[in-house]
TORPA-4810 file (N, C-alpha, C, O; in nm, 3 decimals):
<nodes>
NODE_1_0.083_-0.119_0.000_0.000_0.000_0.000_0.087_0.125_0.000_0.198_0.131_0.053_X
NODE_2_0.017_0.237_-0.073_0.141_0.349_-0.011_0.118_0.424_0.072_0.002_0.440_0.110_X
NODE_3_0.228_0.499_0.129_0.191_0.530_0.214_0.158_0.645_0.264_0.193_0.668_0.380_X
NODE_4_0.089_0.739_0.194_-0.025_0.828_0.181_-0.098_0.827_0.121_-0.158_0.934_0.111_X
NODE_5_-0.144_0.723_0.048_-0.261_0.617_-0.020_-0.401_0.631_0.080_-0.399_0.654_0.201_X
NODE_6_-0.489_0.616_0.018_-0.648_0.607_0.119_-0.687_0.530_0.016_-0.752_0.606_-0.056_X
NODE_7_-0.684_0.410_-0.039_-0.721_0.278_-0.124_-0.838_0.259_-0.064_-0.862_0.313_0.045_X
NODE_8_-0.935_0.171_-0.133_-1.049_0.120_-0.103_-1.065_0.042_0.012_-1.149_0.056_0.101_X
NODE_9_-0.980_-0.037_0.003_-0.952_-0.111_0.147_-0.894_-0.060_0.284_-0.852_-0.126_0.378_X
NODE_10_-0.902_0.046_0.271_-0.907_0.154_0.400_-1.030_0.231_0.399_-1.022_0.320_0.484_X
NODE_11_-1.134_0.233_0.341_-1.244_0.307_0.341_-1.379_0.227_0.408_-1.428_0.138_0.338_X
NODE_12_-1.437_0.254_0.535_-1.533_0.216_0.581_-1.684_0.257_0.473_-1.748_0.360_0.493_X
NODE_13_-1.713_0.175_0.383_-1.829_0.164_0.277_-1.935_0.144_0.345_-1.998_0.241_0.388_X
NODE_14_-1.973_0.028_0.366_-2.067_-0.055_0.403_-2.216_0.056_0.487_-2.198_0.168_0.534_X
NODE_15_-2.298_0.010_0.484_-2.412_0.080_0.595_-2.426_-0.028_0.703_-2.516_0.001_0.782_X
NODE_16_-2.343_-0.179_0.738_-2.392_-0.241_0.796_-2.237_-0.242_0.914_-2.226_-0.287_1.028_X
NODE_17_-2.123_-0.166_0.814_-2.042_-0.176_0.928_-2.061_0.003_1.026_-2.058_0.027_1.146_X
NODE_18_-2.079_0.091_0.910_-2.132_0.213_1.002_-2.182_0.196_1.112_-2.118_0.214_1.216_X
NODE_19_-2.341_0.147_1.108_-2.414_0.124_1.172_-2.368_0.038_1.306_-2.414_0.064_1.418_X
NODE_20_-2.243_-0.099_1.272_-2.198_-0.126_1.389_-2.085_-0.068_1.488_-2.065_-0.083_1.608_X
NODE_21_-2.020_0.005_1.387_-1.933_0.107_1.474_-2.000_0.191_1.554_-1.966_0.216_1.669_X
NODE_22_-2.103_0.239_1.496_-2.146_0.356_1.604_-2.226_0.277_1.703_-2.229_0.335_1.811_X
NODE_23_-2.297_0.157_1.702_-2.357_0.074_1.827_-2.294_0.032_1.952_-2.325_0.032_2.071_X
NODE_24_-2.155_-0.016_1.856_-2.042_-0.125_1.988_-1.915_-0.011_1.980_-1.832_-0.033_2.068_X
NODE_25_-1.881_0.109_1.892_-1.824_0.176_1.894_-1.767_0.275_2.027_-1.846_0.294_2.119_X
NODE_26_-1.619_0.341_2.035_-1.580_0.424_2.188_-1.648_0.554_2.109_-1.694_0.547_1.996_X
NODE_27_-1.645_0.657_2.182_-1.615_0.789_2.145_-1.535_0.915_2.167_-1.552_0.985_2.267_X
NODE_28_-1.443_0.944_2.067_-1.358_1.049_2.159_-1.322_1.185_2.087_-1.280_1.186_1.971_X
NODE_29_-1.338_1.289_2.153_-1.313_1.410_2.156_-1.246_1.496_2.080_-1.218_1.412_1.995_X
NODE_30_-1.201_1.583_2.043_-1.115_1.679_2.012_-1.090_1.719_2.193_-1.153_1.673_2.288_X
NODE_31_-0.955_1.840_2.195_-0.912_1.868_2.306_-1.050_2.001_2.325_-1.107_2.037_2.428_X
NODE_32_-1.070_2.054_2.160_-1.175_2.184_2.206_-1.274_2.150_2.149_-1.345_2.239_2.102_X
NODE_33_-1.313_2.012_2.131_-1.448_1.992_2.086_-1.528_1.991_1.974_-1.650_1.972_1.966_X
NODE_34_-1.423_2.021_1.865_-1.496_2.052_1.726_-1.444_1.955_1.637_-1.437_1.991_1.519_X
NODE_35_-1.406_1.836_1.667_-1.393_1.715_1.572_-1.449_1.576_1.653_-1.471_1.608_1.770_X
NODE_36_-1.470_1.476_1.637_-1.516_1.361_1.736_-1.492_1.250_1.646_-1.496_1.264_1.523_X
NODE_37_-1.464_1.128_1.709_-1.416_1.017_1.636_-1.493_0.923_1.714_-1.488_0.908_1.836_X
NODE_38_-1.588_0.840_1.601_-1.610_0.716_1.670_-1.502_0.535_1.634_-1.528_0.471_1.532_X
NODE_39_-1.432_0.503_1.699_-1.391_0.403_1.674_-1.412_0.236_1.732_-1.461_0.225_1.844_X
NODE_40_-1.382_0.132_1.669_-1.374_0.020_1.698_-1.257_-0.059_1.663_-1.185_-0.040_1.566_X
NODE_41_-1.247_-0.143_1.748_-1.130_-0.229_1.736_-1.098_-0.340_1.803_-1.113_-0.350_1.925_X
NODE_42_-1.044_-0.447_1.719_-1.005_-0.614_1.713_-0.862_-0.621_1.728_-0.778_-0.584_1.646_X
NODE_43_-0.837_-0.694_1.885_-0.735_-0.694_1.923_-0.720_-0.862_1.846_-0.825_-0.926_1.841_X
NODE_44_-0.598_-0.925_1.792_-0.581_-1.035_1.764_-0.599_-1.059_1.625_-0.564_-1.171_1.588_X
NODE_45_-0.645_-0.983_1.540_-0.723_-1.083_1.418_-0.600_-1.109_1.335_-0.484_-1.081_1.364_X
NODE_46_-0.654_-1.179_1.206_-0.570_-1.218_1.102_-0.477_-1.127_1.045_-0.356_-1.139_1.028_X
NODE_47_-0.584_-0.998_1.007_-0.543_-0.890_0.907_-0.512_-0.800_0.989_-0.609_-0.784_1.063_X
NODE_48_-0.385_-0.694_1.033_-0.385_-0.602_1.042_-0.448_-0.466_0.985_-0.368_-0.387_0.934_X
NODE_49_-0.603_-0.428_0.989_-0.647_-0.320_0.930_-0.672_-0.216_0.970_-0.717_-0.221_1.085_X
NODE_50_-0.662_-0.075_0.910_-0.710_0.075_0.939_-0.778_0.109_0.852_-0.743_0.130_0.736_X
NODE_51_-0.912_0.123_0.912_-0.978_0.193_0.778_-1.071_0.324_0.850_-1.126_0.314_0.960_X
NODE_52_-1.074_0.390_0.802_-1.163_0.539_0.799_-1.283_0.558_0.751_-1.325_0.482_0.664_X
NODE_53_-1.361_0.662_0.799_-1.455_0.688_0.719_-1.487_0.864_0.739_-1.494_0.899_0.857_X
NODE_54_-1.497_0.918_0.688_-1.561_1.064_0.758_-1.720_1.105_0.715_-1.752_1.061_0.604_X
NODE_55_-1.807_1.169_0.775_-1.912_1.172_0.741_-1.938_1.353_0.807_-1.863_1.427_0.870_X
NODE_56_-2.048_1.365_0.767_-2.066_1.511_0.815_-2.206_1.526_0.781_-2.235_1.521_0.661_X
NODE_57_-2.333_1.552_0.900_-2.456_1.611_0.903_-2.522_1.652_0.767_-2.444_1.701_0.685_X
NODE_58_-2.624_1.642_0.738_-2.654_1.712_0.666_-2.773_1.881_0.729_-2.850_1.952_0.664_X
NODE_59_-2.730_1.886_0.885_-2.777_2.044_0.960_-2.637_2.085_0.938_-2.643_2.208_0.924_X
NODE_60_-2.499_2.042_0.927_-2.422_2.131_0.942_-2.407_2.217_0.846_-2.337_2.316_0.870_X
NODE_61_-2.471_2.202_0.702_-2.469_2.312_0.631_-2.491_2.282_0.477_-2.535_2.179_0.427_X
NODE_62_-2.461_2.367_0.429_-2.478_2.340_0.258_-2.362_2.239_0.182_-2.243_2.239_0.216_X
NODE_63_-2.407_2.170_0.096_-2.372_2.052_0.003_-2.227_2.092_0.005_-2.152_2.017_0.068_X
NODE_64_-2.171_2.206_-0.058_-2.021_2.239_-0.143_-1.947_2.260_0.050_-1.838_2.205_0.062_X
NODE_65_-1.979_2.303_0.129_-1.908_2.318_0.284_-1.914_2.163_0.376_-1.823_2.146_0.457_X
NODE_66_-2.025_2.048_0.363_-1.971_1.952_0.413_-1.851_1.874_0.323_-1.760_1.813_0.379_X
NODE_67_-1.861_1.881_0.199_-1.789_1.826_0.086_-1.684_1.900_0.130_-1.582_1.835_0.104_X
NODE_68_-1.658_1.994_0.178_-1.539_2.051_0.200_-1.432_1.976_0.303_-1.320_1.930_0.279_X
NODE_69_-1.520_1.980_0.447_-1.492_1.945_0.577_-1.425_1.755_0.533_-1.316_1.704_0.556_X
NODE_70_-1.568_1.692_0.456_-1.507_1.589_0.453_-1.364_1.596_0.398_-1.267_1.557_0.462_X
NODE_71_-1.360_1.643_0.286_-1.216_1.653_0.204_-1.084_1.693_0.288_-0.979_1.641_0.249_X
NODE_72_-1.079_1.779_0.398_-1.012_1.808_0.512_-0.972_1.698_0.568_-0.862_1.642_0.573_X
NODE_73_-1.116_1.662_0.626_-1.043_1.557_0.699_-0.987_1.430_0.638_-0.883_1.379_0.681_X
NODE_74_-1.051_1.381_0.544_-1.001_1.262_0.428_-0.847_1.313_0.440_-0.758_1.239_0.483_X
NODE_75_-0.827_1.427_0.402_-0.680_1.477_0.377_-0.629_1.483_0.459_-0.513_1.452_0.430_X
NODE_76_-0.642_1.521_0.624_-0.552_1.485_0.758_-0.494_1.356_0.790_-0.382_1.307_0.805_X
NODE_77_-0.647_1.313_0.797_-0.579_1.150_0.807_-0.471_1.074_0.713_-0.374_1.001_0.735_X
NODE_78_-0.533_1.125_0.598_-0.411_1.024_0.497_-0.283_1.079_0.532_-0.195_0.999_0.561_X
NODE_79_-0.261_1.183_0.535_-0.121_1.250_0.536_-0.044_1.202_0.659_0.078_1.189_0.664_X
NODE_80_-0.130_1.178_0.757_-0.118_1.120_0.883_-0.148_1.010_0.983_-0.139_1.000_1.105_X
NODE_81_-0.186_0.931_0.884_-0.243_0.722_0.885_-0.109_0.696_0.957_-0.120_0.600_1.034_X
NODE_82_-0.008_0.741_0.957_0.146_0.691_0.990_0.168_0.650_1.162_0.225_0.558_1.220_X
NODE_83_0.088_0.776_1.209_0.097_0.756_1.379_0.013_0.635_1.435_0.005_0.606_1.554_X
NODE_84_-0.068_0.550_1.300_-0.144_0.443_1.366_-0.095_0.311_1.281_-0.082_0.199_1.329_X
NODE_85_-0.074_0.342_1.172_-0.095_0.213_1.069_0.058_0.146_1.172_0.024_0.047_1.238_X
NODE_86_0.191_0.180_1.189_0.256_0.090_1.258_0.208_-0.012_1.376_0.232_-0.129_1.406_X
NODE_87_0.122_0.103_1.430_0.108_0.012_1.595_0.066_-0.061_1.558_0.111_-0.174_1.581_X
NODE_88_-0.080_-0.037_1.449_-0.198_-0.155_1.442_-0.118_-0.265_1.373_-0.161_-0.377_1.398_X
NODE_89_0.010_-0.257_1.274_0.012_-0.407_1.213_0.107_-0.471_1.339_0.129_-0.592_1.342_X
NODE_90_0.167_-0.368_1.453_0.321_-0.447_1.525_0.173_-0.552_1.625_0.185_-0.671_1.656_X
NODE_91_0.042_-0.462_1.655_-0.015_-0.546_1.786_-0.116_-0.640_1.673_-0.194_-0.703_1.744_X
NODE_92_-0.138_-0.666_1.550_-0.227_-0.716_1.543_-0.352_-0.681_1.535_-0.437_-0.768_1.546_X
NODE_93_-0.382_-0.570_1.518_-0.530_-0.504_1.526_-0.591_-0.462_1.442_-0.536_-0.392_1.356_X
NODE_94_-0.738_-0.495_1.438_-0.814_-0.384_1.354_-0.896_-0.307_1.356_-1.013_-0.328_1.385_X
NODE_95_-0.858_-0.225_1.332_-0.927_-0.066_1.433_-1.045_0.018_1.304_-1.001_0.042_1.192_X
NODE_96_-1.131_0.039_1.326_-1.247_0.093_1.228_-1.268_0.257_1.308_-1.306_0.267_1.425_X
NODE_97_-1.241_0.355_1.234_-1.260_0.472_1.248_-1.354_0.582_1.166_-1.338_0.596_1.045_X
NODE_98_-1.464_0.668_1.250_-1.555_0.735_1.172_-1.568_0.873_1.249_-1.622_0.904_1.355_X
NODE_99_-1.488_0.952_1.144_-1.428_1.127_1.206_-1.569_1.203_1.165_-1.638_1.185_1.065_X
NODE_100_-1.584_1.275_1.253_-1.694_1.367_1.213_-1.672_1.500_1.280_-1.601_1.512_1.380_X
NODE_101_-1.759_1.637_1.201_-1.734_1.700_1.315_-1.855_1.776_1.397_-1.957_1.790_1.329_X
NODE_102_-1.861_1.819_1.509_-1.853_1.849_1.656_-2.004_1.932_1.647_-2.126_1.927_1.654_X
NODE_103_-1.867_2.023_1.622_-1.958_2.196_1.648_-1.901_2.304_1.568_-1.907_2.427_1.581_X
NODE_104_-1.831_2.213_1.464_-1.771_2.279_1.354_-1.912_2.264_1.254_-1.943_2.154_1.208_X
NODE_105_-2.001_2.401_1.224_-2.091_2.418_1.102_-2.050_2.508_1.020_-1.942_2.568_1.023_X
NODE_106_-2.174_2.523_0.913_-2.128_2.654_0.802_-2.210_2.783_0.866_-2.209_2.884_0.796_X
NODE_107_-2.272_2.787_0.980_-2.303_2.908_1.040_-2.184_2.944_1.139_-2.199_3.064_1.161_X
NODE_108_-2.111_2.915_1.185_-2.024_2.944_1.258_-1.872_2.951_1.227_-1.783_2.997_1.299_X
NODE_109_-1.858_2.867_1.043_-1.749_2.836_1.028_-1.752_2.825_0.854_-1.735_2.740_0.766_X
NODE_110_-1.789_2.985_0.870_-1.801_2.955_0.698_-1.674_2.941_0.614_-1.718_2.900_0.506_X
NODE_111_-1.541_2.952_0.604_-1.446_2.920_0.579_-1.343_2.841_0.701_-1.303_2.877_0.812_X
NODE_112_-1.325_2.730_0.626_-1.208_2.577_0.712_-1.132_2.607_0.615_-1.159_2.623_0.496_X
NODE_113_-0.987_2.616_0.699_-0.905_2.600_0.604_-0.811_2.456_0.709_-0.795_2.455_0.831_X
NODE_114_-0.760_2.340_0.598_-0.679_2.252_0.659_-0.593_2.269_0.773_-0.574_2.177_0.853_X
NODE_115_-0.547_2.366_0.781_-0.440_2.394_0.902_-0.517_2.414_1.063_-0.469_2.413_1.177_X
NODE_116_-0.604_2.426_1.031_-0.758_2.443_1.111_-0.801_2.245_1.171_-0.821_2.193_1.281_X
NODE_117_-0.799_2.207_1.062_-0.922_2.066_1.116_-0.792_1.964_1.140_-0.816_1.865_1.210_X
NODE_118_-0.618_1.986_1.073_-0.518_1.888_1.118_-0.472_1.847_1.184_-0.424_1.735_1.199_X
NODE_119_-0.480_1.961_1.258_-0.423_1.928_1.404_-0.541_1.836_1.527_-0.520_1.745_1.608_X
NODE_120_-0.635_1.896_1.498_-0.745_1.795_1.615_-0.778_1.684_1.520_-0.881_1.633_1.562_X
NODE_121_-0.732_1.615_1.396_-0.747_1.507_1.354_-0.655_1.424_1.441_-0.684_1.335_1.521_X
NODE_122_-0.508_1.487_1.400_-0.384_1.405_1.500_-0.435_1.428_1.588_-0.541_1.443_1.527_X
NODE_123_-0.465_1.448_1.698_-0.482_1.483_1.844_-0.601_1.339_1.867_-0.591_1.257_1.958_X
NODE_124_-0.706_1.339_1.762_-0.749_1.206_1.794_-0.710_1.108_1.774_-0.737_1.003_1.833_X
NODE_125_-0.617_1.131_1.661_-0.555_0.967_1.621_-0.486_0.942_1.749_-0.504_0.837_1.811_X
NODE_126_-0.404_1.043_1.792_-0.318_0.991_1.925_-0.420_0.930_2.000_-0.410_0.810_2.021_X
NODE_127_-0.547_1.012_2.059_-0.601_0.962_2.178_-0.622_0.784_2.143_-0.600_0.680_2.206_X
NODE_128_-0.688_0.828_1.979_-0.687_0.602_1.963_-0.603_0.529_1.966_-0.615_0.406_1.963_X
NODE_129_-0.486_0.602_1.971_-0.323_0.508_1.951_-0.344_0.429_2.131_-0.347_0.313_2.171_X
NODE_130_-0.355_0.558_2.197_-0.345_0.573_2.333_-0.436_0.475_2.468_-0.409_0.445_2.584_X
NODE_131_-0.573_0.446_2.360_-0.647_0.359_2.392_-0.609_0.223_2.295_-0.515_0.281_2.240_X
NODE_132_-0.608_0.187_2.278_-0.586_0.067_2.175_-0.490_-0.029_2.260_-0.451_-0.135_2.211_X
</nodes>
């Protein structure tokens, strides 16, 4: 894989695995609250996997500004899959991740720029490194 690649096989698709991440899924934070990650994860399995997903409201705002946010964050993570994809293949794990954000809208936040949503992406990846 490479390794700022986001391949298909890192992309949470499905409506049946969504749906179980967010049931049996943790939840965790940004430090100020305007990103949130729901994750899951398989200590032991066969495959070492990371896969992502980002999603975004359709109250947080108009079509071209969630398309945005997602694209942000799609783009944090890939650039930065690095602080997790080691641990998960050294322990064996497979960890399912679904970034969203908070209290980040287009009434409050009509221009995101990346340097904005990157840093509280890493800040969660750590917290999942940290739990895992």
């Amino acid at each position: 894989m490479k390794q700022f690649g986001l391949s298909k096989k890192e992309r949470i698709k499905r409506k049946k695995e969504f749906d179980f991440i967010f049931s049996n899924g943790e939840i965790i934070f940004s430090s100020n609250q305007t990103f949130k990650a729901v994750f899951y994860f398989e200590r032991e399995t066969e495959q070492a996997v990371l896969q992502a997903a980002f999603a975004v409201s359709k109250k947080a705002g108009i079509a071209v500004w969630r398309n945005r946010i997602k694209r942000l964050m799609r783009e944090s993570f890939r650039l930065n899959k690095n602080i997790l994809l080691p641990f998960v293949q050294e322990k064996k794990t497979s960890v399912q991740i679904i970034f969203l954000p908070n209290s980040v809208n287009f009434k409050k936040n009509k221009k995101i720029y990346l340097n904005e949503v990157l840093p509280q992406i890493v800040e969660i990846m750590n917290k999942i490194k940290d739990k895992i």
